[in-house]
PAZAPA-4460 file (N, C-alpha, C; in steps of 0.05 Angstrom, whole numbers, plus 32768, in hexadecimal, padded with zeros to 4 digits):
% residues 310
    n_x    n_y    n_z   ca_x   ca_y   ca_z    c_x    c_y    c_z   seq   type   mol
   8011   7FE8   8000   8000   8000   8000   8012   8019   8000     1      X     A
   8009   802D   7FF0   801B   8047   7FF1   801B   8054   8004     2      X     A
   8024   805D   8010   8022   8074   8023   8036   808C   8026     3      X     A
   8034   80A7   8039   8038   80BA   802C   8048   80CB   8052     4      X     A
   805B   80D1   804E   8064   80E0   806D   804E   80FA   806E     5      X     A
   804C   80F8   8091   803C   810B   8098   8048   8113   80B9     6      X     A
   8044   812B   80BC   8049   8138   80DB   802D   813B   80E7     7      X     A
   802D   8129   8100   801B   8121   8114   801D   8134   812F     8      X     A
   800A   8148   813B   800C   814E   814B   7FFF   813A   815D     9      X     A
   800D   8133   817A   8008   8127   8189   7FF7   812A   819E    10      X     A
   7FF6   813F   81A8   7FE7   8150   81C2   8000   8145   81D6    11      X     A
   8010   813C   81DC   8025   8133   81E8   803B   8149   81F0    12      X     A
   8037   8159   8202   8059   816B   8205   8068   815F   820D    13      X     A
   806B   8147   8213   8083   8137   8212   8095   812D   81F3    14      X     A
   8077   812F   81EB   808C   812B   81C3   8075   8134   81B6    15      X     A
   806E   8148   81AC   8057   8154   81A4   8057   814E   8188    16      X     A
   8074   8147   8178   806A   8143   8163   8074   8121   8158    17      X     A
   8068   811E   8145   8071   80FC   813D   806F   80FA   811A    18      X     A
   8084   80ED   810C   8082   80EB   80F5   806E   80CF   80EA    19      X     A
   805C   80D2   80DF   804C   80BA   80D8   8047   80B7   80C0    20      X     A
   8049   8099   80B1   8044   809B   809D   802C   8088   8096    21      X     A
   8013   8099   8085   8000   8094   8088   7FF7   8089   8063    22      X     A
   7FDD   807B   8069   7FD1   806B   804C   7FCD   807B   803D    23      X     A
   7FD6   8086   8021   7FC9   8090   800A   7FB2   8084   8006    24      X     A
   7FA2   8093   8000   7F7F   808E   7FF8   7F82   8085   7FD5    25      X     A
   7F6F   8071   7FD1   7F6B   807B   7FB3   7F5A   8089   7FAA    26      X     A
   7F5F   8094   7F8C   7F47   80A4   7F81   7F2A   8097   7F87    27      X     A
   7F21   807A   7F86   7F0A   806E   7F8A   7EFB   8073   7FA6    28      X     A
   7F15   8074   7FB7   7F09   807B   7FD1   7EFE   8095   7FE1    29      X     A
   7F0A   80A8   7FD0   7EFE   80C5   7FD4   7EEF   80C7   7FD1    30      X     A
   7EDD   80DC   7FE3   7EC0   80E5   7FF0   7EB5   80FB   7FD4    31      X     A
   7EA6   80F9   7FCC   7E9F   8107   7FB0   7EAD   8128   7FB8    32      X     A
   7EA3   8131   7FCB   7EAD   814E   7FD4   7EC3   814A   7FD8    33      X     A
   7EDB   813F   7FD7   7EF6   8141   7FDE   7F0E   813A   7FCA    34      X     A
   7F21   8145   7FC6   7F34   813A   7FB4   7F54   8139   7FC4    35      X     A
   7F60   8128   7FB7   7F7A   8125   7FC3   7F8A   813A   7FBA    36      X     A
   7FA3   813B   7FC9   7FB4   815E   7FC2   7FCB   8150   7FC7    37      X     A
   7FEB   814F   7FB5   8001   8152   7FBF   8009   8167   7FC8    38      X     A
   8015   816E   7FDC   801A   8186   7FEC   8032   8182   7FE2    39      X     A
   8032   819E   7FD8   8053   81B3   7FD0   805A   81C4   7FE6    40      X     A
   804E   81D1   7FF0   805B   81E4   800B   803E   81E5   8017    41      X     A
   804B   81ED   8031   803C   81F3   8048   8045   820D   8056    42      X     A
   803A   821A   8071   8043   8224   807E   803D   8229   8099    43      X     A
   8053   8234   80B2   804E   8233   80C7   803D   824D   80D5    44      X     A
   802C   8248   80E0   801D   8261   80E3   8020   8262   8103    45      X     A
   8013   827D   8112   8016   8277   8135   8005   8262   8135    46      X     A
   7FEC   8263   8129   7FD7   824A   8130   7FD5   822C   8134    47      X     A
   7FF6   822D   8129   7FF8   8209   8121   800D   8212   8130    48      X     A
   8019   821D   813E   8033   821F   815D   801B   821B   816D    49      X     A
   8006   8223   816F   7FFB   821E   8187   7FE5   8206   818A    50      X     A
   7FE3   81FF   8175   7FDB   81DF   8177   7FE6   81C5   817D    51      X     A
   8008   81D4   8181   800F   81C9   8196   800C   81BB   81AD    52      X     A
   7FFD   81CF   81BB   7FF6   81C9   81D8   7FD6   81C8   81D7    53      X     A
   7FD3   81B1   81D8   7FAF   81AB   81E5   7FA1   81C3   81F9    54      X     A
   7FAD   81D0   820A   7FA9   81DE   8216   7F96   81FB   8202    55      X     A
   7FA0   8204   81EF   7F9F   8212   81E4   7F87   820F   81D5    56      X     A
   7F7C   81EC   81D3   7F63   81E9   81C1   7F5F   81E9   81A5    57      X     A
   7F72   81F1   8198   7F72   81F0   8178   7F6E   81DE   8169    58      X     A
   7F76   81C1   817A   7F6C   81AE   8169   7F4E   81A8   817D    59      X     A
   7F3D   819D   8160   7F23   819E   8167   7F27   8183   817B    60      X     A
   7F16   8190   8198   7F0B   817C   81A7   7F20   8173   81B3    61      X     A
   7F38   8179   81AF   7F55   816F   81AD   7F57   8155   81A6    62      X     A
   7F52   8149   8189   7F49   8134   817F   7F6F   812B   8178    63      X     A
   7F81   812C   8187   7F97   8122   8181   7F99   8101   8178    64      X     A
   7FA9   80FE   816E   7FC0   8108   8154   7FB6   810A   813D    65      X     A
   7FBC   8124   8130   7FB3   8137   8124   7FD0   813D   810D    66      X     A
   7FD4   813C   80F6   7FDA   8145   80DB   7FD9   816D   80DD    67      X     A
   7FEC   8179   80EA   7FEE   8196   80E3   7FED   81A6   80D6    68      X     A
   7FEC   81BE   80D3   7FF2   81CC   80B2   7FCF   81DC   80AC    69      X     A
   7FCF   81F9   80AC   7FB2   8206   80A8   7FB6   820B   808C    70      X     A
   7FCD   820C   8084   7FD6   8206   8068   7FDE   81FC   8055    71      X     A
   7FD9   81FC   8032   7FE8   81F0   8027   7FE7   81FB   8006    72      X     A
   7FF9   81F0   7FFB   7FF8   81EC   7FE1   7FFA   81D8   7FCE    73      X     A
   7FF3   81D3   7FBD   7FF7   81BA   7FAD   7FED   81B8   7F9A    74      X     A
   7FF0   819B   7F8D   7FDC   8199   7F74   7FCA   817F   7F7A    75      X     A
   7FB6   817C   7F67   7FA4   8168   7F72   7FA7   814B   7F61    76      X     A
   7FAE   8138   7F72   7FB6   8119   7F61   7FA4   810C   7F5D    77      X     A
   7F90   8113   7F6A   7F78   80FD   7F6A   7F5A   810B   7F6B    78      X     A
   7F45   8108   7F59   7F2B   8111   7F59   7F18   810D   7F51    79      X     A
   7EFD   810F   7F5F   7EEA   8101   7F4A   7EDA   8112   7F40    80      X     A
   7EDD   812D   7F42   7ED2   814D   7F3F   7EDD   8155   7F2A    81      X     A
   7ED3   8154   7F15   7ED0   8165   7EF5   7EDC   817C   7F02    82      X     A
   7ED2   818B   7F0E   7EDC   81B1   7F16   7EEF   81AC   7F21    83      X     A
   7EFA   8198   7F34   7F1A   819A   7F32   7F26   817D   7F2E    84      X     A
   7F34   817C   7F16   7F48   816A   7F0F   7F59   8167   7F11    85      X     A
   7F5E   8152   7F0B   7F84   814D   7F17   7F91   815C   7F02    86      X     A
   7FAC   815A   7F19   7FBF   817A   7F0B   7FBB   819B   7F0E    87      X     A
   7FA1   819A   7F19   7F94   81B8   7F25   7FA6   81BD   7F3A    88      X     A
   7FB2   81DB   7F3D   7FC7   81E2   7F4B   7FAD   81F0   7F66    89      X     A
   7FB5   81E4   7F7C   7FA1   81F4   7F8C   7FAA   8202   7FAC    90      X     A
   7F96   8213   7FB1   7FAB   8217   7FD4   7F8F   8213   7FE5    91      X     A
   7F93   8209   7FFB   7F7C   8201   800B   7F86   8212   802D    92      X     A
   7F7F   821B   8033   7F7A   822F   804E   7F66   822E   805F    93      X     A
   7F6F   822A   807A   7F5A   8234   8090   7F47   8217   8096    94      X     A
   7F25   8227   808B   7F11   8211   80A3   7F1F   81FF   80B6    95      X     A
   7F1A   81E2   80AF   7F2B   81D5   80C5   7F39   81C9   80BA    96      X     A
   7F53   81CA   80AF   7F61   81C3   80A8   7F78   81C4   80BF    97      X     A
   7F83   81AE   80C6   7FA5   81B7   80DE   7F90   81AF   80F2    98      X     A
   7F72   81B5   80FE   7F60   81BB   810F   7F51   819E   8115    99      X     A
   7F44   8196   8102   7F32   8188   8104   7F34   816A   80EF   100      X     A
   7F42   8175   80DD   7F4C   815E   80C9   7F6D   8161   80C2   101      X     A
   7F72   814E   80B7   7F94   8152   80AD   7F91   815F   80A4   102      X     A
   7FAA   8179   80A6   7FB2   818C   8096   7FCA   8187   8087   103      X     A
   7FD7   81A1   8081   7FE8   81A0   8066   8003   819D   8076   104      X     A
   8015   8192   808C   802A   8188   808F   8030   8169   808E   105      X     A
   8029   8161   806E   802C   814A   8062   8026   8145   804D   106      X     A
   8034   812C   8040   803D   8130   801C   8020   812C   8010   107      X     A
   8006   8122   8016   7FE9   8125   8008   7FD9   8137   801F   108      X     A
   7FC7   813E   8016   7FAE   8143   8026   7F99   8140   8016   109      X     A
   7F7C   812D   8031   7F65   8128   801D   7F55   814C   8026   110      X     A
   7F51   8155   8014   7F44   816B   8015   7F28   8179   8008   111      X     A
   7F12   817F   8017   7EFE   8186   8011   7EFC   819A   7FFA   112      X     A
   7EF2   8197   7FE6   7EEC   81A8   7FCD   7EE2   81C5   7FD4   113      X     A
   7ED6   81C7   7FEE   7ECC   81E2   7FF4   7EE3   81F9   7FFC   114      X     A
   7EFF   81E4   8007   7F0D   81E8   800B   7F24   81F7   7FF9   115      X     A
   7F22   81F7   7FE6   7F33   81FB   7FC9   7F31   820F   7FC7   116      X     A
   7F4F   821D   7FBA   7F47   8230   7FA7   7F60   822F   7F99   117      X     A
   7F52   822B   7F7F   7F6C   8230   7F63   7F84   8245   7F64   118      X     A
   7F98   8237   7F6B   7FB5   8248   7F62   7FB0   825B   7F59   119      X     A
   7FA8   8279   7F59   7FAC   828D   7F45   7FC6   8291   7F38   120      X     A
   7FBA   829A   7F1A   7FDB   829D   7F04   7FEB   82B1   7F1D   121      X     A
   7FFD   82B7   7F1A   8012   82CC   7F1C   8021   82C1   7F3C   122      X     A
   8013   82AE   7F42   8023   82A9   7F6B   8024   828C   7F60   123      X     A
   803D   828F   7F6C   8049   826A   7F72   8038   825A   7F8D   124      X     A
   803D   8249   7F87   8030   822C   7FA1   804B   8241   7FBC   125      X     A
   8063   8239   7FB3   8075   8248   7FCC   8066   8261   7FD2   126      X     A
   805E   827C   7FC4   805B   8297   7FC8   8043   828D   7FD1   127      X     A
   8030   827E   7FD3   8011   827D   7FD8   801A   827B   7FEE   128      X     A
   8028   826F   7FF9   8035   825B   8014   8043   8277   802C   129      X     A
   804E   8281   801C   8058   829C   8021   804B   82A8   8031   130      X     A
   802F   82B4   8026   8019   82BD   8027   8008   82AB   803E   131      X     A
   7FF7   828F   8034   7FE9   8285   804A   7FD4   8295   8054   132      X     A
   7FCC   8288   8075   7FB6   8294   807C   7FBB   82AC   8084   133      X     A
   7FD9   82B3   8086   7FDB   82D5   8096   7FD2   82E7   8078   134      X     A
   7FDE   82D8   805F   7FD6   82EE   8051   7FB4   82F5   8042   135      X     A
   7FA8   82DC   8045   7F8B   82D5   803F   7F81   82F0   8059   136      X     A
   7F8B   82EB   8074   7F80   82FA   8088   7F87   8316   8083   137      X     A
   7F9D   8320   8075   7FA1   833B   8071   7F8F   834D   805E   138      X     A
   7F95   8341   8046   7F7A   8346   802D   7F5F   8345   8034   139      X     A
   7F5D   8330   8049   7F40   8331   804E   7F31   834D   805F   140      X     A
   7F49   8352   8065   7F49   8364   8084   7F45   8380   8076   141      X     A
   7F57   8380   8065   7F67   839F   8051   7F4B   839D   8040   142      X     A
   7F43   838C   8039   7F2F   838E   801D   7F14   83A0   802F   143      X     A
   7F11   8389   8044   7EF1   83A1   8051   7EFA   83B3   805E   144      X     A
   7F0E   83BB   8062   7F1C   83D7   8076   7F13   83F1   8057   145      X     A
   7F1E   83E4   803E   7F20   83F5   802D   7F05   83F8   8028   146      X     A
   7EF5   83E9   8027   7ED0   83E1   8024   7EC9   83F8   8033   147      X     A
   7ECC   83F8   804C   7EB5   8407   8061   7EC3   841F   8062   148      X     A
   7ED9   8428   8059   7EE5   8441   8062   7EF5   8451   8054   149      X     A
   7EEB   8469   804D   7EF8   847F   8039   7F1A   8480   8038   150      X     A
   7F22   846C   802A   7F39   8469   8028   7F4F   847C   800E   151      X     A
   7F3A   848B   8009   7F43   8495   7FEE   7F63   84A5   7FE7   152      X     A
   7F66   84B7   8004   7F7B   84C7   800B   7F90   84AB   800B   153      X     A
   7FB1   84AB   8003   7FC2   8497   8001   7FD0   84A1   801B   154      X     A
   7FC9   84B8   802A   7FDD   84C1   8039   7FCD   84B9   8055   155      X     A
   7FB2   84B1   8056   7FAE   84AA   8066   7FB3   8499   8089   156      X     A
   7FBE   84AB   809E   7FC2   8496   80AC   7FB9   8473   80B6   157      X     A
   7FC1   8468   80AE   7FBC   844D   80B5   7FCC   8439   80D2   158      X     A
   7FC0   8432   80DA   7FD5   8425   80F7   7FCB   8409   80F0   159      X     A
   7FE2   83F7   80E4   7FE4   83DB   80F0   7FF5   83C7   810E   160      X     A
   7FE6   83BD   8121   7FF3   83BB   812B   8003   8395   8133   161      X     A
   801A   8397   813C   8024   837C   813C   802D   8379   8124   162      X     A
   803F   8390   811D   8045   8390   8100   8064   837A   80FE   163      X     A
   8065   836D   8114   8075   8352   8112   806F   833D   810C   164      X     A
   804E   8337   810F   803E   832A   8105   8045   831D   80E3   165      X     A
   8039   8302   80DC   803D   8303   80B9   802A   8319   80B2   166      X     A
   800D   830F   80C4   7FF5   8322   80BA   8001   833F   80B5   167      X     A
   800E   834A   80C2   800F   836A   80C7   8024   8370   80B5   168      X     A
   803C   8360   80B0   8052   835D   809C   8049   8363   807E   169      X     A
   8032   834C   807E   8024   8353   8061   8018   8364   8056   170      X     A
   8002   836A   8071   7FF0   8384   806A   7FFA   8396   806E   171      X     A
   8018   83A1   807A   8029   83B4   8070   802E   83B2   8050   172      X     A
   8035   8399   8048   8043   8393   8028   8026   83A0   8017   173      X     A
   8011   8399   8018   8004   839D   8008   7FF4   83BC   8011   174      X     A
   7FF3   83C4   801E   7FEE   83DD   8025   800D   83F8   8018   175      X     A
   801F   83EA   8014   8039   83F2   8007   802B   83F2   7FE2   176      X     A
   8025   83DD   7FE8   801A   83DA   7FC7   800B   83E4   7FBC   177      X     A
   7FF8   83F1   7FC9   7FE0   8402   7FC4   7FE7   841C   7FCF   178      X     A
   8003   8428   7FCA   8007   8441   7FD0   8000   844C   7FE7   179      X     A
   8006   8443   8005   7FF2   8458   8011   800F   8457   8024   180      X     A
   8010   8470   802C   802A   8477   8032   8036   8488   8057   181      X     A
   8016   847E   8060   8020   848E   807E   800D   8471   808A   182      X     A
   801D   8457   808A   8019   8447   8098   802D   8444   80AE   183      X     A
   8021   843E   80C3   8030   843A   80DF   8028   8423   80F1   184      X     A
   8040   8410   80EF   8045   83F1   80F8   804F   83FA   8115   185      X     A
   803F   83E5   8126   8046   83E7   8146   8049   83C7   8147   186      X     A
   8054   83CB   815F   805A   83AE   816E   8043   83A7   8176   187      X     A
   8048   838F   8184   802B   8386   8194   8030   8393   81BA   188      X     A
   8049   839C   81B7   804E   83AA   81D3   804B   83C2   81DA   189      X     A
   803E   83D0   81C8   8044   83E8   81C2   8027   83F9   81D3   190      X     A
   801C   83EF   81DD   8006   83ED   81E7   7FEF   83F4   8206   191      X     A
   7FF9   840B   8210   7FED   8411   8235   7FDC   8406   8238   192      X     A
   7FCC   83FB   824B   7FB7   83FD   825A   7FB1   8408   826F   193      X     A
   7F99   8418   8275   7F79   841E   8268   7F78   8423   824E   194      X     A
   7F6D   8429   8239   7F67   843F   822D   7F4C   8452   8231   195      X     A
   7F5C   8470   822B   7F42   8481   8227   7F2C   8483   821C   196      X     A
   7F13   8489   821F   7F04   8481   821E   7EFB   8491   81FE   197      X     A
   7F08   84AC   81F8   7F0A   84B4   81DE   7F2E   84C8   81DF   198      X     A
   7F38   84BF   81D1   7F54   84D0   81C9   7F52   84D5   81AF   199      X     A
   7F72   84E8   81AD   7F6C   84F5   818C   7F6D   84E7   817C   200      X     A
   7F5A   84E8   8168   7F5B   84D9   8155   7F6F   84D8   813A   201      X     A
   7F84   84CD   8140   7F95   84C2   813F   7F94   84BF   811F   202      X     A
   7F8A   8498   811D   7F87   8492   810B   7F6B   8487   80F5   203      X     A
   7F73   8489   80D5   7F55   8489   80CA   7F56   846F   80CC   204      X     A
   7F61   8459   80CE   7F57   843B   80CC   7F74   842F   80D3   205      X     A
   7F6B   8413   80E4   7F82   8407   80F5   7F80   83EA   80E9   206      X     A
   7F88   83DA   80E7   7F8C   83C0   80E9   7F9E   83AF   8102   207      X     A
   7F88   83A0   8115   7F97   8396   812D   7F9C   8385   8127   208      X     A
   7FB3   836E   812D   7FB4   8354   8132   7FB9   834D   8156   209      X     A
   7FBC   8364   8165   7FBE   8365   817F   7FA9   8354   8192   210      X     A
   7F93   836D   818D   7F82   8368   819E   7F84   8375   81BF   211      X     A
   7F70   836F   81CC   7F79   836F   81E4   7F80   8398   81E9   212      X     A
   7F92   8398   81FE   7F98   83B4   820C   7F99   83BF   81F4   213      X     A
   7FB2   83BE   81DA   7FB0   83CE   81BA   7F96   83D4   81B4   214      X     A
   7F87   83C3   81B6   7F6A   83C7   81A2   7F56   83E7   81B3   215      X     A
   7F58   83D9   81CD   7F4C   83EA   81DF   7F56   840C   81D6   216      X     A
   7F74   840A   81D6   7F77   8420   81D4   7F7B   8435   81C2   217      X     A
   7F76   8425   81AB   7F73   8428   818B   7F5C   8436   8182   218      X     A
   7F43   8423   8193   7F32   8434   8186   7F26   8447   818E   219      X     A
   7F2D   8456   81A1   7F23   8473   81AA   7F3C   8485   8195   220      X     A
   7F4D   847F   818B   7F61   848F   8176   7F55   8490   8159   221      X     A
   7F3D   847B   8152   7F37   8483   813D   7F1D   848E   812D   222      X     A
   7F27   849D   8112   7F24   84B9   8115   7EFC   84B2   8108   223      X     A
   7EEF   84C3   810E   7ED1   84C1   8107   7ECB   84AC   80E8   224      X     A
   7EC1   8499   80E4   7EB8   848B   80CB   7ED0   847A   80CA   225      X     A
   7EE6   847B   80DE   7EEA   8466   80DF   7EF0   8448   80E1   226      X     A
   7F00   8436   80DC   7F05   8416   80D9   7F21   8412   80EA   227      X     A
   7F0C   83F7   80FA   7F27   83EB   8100   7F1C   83CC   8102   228      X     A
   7F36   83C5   80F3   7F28   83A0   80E5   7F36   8396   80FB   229      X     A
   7F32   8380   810E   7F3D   836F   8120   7F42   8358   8114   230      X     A
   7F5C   834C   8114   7F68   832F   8106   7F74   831D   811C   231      X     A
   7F79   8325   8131   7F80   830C   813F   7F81   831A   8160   232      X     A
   7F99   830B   8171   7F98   8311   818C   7FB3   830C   8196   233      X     A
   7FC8   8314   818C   7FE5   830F   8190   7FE1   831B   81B1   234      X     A
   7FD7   8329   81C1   7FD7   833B   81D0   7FCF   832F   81EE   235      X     A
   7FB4   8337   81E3   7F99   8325   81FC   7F82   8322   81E8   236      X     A
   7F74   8317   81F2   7F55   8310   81E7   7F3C   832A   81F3   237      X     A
   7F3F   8322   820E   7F2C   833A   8217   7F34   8359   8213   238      X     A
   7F17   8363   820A   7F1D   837D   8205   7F12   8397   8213   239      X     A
   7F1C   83AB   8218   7F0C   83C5   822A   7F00   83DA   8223   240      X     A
   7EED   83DA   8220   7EEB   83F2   8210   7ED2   8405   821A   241      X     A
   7EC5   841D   8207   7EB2   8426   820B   7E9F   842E   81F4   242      X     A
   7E8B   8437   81F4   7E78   843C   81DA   7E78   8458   81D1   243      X     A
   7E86   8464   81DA   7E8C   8483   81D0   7EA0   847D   81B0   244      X     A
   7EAF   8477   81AF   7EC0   8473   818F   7EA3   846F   817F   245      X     A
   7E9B   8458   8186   7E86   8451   8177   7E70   8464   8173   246      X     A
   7E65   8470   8184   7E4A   8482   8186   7E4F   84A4   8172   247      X     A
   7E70   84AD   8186   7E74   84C8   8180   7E8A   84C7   8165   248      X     A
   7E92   84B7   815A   7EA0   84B5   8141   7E98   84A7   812D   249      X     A
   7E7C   8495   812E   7E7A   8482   811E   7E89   8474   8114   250      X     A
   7EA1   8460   8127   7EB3   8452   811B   7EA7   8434   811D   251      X     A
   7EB4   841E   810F   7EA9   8409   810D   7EC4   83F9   811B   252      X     A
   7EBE   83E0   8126   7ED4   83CB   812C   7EC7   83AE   811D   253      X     A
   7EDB   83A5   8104   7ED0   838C   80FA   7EEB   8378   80F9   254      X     A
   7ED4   8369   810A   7EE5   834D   810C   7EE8   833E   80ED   255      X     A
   7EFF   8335   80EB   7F09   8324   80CD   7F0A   8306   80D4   256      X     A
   7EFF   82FE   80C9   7EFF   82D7   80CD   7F09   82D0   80AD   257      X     A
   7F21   82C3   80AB   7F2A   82BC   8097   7F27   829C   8094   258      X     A
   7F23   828E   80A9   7F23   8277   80A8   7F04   826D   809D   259      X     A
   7EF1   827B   8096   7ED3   826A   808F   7ECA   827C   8079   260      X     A
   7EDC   828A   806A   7EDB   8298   804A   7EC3   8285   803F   261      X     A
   7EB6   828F   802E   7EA3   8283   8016   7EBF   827C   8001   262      X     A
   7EC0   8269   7FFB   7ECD   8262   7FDF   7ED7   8275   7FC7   263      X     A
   7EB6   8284   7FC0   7EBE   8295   7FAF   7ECE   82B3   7FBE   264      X     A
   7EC4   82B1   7FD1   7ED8   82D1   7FD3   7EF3   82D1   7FE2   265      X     A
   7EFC   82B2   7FEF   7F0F   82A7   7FF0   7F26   82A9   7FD0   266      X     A
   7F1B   829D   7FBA   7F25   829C   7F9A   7F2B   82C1   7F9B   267      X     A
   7F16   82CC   7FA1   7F18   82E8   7F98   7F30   82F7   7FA5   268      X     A
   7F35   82F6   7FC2   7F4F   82FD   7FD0   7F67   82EC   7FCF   269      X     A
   7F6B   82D5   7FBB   7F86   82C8   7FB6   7F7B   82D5   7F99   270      X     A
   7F6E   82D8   7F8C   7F78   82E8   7F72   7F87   8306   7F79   271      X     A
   7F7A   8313   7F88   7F83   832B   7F8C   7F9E   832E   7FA3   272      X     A
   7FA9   8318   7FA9   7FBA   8318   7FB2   7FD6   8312   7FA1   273      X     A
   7FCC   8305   7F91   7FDB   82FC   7F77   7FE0   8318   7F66   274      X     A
   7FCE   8331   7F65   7FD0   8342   7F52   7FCB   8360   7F63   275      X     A
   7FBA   836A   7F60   7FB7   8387   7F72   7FBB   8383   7F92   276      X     A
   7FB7   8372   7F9B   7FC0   836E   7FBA   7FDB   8363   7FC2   277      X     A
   7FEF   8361   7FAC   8006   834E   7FAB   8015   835A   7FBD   278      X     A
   801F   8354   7FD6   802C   8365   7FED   804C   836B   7FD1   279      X     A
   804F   838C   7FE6   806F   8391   7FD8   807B   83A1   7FEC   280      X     A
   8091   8397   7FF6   809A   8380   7FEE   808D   8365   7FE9   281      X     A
   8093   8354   7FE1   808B   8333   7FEA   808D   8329   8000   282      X     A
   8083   831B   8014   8094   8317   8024   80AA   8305   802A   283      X     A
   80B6   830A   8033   80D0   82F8   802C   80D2   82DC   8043   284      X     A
   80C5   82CF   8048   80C6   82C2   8063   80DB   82A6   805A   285      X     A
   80EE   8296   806A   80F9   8284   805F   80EB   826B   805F   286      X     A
   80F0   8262   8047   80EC   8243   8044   8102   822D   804C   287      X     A
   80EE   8216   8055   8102   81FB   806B   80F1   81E8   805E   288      X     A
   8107   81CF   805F   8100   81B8   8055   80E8   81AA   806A   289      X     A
   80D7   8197   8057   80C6   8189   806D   80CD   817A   8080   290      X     A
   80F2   816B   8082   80FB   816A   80A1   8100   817D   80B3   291      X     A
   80FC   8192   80AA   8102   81AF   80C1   80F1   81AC   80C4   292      X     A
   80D8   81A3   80C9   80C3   81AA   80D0   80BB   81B2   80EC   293      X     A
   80BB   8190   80FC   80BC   8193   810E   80CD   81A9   812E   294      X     A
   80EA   81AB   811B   80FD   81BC   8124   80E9   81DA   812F   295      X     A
   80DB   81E6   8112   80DE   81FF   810A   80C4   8208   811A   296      X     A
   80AE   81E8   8122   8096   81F4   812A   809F   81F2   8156   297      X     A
   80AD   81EB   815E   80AC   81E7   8173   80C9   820C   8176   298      X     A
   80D4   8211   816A   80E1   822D   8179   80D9   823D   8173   299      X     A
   80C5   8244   8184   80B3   825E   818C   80C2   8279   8188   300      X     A
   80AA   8285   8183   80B8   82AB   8173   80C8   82A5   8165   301      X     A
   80C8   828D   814B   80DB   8295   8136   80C9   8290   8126   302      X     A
   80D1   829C   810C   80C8   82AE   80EE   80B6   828C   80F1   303      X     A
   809C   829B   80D9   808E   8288   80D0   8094   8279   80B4   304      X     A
   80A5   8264   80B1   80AF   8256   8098   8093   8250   808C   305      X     A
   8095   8253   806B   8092   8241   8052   80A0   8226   805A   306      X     A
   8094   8216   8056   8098   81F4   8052   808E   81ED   8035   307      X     A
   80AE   81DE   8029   80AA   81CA   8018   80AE   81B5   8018   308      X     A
   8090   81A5   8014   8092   818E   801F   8094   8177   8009   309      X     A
   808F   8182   7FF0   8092   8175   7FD1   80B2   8172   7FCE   310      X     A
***
């Protein structure tokens, strides 16, 4: 029988991770909604560091041992779906992928068709990889920030914060790309607690990946009409705040969920990330072989690698 290497999270902090090698499926045996994928690259996100530890909950139910990876790229070997055939170059992100079913730190994945979305021309399987869910979460973030809010001025102040973040890295790159030229990247430390309950208004639209004390104190700084998109919680989770920003400026706070995209408007932000959203710089993050794997996901606060696992 064929089978194919795969990285097993354990729930075990005594050896959390395990190399396993598991049964290739055949084409006959796939679920009409699903097709098989050789995985070309992957990558390490915080999300899959912290599914690490059971504590943390990421894997569903903590249904250990679990196949890692909220990412991937590849092409598809096996299918019984006319709309995608073999040889279709595809990238699959997010729902539960890494979470709830095997994900992309291993040489196949059986993967749900809802799940897909076609390689756009102009980005490689590596640059998609590059990109990932931080950059799906940036575009998604940048696209309705630009939606709800008079973005027209290029000189506009903008505040991203946790600009160490991939998320904040990118949506710097592509906010570079779209000309807008009085953006200002903060740490995730950068941050007092209380905040006031209204201060000067500061800035026209923020992008957090903080959360927590930052957020609080962000949005009494911004300025009437408007936006600040929330993407994650590098920070804290709980937040402080009051209803004056909201009442006496009409500003909005919208949460971004990149992980349960509709399909099509998923396709729509890896096209536009491929072309008018293309961060610039690129980002440059390094790529490690699929034995670094395990190395690269257990030392904490270092860069988030591209994995090639083809």
């Amino acid at each position: 029988m064929a089978t194919y290497q795969a990285l097993q999270f354990t729930g075990d902090s005594a050896k959390p991770l395990i190399w396993v090698n598991k049964a290739l499926p055949a084409a006959r045996t796939l679920p009409p909604d699903q097709v098989l994928v050789a995985v070309q690259y992957s990558r390490i996100n915080h999300k899959d560091r912290l599914a690490l530890n059971p504590k943390n909950r990421i894997i569903a139910g903590n249904d250990y041992p679990l196949v890692g990876g909220i990412d991937l790229a590849g092409v598809i070997t096996a299918s019984n779906q006319p709309v995608w055939p073999v040889c279709t170059a595809v990238i699959a992100t997010g729902f539960d992928l890494g979470t709830a079913r095997d994900g992309g730190y291993a040489e196949y994945a059986q993967v749900p068709i809802q799940y897909l979305t076609q390689l756009p021309t102009g980005l490689s399987a590596q640059e998609a990889m590059a990109l990932g869910t931080a950059g799906l979460t940036a575009a998604a973030a940048l696209t309705e920030l630009f939606r709800v809010t008079a973005l027209t001025d290029k000189a506009a102040p903008i505040l991203i914060t946790g600009g160490h973040s991939a998320v904040g890295q990118i949506a710097a790159g592509i906010l570079q790309r779209r000309r807008y030229t009085n953006v200002t990247i903060s740490s995730a430390h950068d941050w007092p607690a209380p905040a006031q309950a209204l201060a000067h208004a500061k800035y026209a639209a923020a992008l957090d990946t903080v959360g927590g004390d930052a957020l609080s104190v962000i949005l009494p700084q911004i300025a009437p009409g408007g936006t600040v998109v929330a993407v994650g919680n590098l920070g804290q989770a709980q937040l402080t705040t009051s209803i004056y920003p909201f009442i006496l400026r009409g500003i909005r706070l919208q949460g971004i969920d990149s992980v349960h995209l509709l399909p099509a408007d998923r396709a729509e932000l890896w096209q536009l990330l491929a072309t008018n959203l293309r961060p610039t710089p690129f980002p440059d993050f390094p790529t490690i072989s699929f034995d670094q794997l395990p190395a690269a996901l257990l030392a904490a606060n270092q860069p988030s690698p591209v994995i090639a696992v083809a």
